[in-house]
DRENDO-1510 file (C-alpha; in Angstrom, 1 decimal, always signed):
<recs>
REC; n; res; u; v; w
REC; 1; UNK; -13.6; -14.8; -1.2 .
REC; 2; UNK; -10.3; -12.8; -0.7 .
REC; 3; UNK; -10.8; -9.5; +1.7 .
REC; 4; UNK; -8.5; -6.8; +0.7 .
REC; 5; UNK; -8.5; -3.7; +3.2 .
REC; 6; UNK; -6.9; -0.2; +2.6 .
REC; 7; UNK; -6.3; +1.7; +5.1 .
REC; 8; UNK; -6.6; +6.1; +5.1 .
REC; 9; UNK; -6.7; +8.8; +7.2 .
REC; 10; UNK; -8.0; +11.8; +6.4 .
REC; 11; UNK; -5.9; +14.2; +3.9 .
REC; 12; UNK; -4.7; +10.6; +2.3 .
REC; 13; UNK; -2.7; +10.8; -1.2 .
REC; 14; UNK; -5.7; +9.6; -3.7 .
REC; 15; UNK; -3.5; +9.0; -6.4 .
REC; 16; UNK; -1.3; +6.4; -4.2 .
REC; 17; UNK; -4.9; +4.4; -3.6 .
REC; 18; UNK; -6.3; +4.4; -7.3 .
REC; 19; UNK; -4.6; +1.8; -9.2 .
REC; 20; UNK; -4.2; -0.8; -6.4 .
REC; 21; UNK; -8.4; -0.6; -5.8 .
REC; 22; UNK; -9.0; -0.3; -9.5 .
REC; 23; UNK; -8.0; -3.6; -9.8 .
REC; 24; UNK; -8.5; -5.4; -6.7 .
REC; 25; UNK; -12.3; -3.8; -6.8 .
REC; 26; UNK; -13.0; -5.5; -10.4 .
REC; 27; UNK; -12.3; -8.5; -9.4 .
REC; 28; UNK; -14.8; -11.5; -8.2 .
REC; 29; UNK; -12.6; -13.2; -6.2 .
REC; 30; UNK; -11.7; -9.9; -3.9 .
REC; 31; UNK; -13.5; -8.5; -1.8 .
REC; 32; UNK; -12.4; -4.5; -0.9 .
REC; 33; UNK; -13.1; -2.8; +2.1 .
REC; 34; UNK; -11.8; +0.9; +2.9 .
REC; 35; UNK; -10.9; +1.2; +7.3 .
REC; 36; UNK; -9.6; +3.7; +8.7 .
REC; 37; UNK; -9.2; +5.2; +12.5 .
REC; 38; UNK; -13.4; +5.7; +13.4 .
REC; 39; UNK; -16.4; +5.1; +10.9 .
REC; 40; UNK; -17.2; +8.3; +9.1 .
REC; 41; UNK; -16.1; +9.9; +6.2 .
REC; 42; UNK; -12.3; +11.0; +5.1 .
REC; 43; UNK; -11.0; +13.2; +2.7 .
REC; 44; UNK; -8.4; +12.8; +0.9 .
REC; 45; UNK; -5.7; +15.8; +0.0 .
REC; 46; UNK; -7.3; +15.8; -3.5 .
REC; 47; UNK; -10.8; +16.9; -1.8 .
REC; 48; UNK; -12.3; +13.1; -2.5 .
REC; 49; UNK; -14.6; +12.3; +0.2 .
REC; 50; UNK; -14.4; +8.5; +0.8 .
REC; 51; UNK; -17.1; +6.4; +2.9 .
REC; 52; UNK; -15.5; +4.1; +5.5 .
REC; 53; UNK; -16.4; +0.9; +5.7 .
REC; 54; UNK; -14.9; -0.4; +8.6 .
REC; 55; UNK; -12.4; +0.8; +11.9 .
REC; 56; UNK; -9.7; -1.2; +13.6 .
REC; 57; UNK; -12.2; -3.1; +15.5 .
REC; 58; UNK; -13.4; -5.0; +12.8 .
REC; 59; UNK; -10.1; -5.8; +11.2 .
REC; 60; UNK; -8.0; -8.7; +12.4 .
REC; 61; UNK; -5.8; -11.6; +11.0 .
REC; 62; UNK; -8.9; -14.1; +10.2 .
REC; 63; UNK; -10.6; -11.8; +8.3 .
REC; 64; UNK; -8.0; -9.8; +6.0 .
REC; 65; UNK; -5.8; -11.3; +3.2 .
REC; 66; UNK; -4.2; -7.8; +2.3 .
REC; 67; UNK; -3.6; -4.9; +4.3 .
REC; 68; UNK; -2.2; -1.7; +2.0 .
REC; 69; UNK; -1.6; +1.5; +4.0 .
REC; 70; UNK; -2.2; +4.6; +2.0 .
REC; 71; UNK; +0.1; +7.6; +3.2 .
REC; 72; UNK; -0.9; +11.3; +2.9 .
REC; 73; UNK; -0.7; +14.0; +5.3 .
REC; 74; UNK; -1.8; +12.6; +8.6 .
REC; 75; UNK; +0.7; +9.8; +9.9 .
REC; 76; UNK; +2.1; +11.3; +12.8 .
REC; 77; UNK; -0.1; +9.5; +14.9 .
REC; 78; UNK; +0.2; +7.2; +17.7 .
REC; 79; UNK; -2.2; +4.2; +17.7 .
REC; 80; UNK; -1.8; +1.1; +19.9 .
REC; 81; UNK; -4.7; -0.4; +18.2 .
REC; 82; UNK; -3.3; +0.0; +14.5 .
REC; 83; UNK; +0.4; -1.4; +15.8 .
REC; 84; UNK; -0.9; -4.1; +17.1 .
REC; 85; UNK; -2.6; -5.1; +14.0 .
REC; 86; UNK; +0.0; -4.3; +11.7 .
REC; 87; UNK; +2.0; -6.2; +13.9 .
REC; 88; UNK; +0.3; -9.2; +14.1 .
REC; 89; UNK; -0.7; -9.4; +10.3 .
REC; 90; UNK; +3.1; -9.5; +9.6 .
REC; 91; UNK; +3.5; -12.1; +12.5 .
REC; 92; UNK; +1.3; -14.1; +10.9 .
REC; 93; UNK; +2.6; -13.5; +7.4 .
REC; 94; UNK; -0.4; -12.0; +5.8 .
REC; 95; UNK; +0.6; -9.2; +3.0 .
REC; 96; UNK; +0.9; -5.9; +4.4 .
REC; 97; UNK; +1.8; -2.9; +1.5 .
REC; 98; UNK; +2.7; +0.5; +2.6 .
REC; 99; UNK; +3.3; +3.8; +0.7 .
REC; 100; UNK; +5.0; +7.2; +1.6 .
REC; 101; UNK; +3.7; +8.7; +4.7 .
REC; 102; UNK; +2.3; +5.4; +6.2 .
REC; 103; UNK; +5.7; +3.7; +5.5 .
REC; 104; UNK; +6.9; +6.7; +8.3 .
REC; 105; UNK; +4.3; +5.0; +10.4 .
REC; 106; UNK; +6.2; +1.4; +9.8 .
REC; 107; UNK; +9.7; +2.9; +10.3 .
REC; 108; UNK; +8.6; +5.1; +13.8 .
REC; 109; UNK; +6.9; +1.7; +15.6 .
REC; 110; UNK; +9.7; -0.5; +14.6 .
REC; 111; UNK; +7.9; -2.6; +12.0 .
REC; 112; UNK; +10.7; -2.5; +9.7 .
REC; 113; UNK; +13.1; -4.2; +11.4 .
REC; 114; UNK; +14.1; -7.7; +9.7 .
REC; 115; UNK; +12.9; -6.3; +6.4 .
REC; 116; UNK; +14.7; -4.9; +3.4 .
REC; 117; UNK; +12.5; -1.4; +2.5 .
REC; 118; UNK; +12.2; +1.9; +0.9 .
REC; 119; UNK; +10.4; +4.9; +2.0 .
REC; 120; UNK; +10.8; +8.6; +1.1 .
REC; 121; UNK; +14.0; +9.5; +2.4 .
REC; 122; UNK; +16.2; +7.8; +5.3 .
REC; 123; UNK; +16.9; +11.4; +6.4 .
REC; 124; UNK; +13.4; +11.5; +7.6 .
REC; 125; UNK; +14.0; +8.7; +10.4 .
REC; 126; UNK; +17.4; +9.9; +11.8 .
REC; 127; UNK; +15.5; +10.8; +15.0 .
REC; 128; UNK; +13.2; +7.7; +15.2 .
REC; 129; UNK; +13.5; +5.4; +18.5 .
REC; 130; UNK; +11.9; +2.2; +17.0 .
REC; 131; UNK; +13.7; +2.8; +13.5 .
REC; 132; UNK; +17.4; +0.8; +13.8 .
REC; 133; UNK; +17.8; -0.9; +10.7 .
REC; 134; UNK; +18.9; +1.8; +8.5 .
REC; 135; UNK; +21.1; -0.6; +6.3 .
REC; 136; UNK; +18.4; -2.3; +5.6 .
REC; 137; UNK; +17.2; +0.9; +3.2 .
REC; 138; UNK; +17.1; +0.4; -0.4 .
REC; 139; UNK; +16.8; +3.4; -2.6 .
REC; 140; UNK; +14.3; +2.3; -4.6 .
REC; 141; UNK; +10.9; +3.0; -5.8 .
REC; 142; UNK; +9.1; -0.6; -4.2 .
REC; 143; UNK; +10.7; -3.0; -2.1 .
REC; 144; UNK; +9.1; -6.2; -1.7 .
REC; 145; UNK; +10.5; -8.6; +1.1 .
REC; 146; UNK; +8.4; -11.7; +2.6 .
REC; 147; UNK; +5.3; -10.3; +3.3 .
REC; 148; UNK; +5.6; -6.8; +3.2 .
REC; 149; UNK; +5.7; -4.5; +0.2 .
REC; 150; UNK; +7.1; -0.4; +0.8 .
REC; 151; UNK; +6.8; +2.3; -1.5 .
REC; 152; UNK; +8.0; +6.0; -1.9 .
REC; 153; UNK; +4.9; +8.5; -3.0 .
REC; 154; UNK; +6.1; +8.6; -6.2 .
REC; 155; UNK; +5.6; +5.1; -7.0 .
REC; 156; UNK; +2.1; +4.5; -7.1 .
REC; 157; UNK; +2.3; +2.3; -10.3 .
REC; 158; UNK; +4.8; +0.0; -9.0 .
REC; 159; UNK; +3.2; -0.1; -6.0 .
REC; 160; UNK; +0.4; -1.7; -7.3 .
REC; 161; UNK; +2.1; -3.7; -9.8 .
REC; 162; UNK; +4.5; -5.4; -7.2 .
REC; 163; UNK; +1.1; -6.0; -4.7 .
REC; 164; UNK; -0.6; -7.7; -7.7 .
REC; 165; UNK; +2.6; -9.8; -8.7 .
REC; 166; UNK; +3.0; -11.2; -4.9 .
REC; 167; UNK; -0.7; -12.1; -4.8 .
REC; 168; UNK; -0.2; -13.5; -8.4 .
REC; 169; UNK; -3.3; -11.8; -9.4 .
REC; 170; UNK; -3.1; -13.1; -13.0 .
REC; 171; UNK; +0.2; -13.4; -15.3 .
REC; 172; UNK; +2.9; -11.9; -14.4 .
REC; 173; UNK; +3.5; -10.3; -18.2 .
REC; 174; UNK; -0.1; -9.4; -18.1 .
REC; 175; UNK; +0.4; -7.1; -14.5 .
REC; 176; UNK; +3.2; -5.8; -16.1 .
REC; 177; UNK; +1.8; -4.8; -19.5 .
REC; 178; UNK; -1.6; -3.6; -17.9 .
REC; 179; UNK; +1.0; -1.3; -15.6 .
REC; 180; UNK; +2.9; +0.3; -18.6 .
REC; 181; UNK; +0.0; +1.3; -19.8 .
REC; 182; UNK; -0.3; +3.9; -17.0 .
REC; 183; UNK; +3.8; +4.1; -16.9 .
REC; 184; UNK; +4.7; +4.8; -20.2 .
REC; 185; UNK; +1.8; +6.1; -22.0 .
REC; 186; UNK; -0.7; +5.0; -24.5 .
REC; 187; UNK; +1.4; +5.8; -27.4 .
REC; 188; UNK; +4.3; +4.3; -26.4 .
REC; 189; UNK; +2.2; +1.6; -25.4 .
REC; 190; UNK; +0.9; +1.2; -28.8 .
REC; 191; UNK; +4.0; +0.8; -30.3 .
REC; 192; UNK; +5.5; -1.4; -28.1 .
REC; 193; UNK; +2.4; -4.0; -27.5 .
REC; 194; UNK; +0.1; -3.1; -29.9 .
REC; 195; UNK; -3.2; -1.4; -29.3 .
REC; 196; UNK; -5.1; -2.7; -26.5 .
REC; 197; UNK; -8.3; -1.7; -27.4 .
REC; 198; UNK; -8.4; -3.2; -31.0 .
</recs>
């Protein structure tokens, strides 16, 4: 079985979790795990209290397939423990995802560097020491390069679509149909793939 782990702190961006677990959490061949800083509880900026499962002790490259950050308000934080694993997950080449605030996190530690990427705006970095490849930017909602997947915090639907593609999850055309749903509407969806639910 395939371990996913997403990783929050508390006053994490709900919405940027939900359609990445949805789908990884239905699945029998996935296992998901939620980690974060200590054991305990965290809440997200939504008010969800979410149980965690496991802290960076118990995470390492043998026993994680996927690692997906989760940003929110809390990632000005400095963790030797949580660079070192993000660090050697990417080393190794093991999928790491990140999404608005925790994509900060990437840029500010230097993880970035020999990877195309996207984040919430280059602006934000100007002043960050371990953040040098600023050519490297792409103004886009997801970037996906090797093994690492960014996102800004509007892009919670691609986000999850582009994971599920790189893992190839299931068909291609079905990750993307299953996604418009969300993206365009039902409606829309209707008329442009027929009712799913008939």
């Amino acid at each position: 079985m395939k371990q996913a782990v997403i990783f929050i702190l508390d006053e994490y961006a709900d919405w940027e979790a939900s359609y990445i677990a949805s789908r990884l959490n239905v699945n029998p061949e996935w296992q998901m795990k939620i980690a974060s800083l200590q054991q305990g509880v965290c809440t997200s900026i939504g008010g969800f209290r979410t149980l965690v499962d496991c802290d960076l002790d118990e995470i390492s490259q043998e026993n994680v397939d996927l690692f997906i950050l989760i940003g929110g308000n809390s990632w000005n934080i400095e963790n030797k423990k949580l660079n070192s694993l993000i660090h050697q997950l990417l080393e190794q080449n093991i999928l790491v995802a990140a999404i608005c605030g925790a994509v900060d996190f990437l840029a500010r530690h230097g993880h970035l560097k020999g990877y195309k990427h996207t984040g919430n705006a280059l602006g934000v970095w100007k002043d960050y020491q371990g953040y040098k490849n600023h050519n490297d930017f792409l103004f886009q909602q997801v970037v996906v390069d090797k093994n690492l997947i960014t996102a800004n915090g509007t892009a919670a639907i691609e986000f999850s679509e582009n994971i599920l593609k790189l893992l190839n999850f299931s068909a291609e055309n079905e990750i993307e149909k299953e996604h418009r749903l969300f993206s365009i509407g039902y409606y829309a969806y209707v008329e442009k793939y027929g009712n799913p639910f008939a």
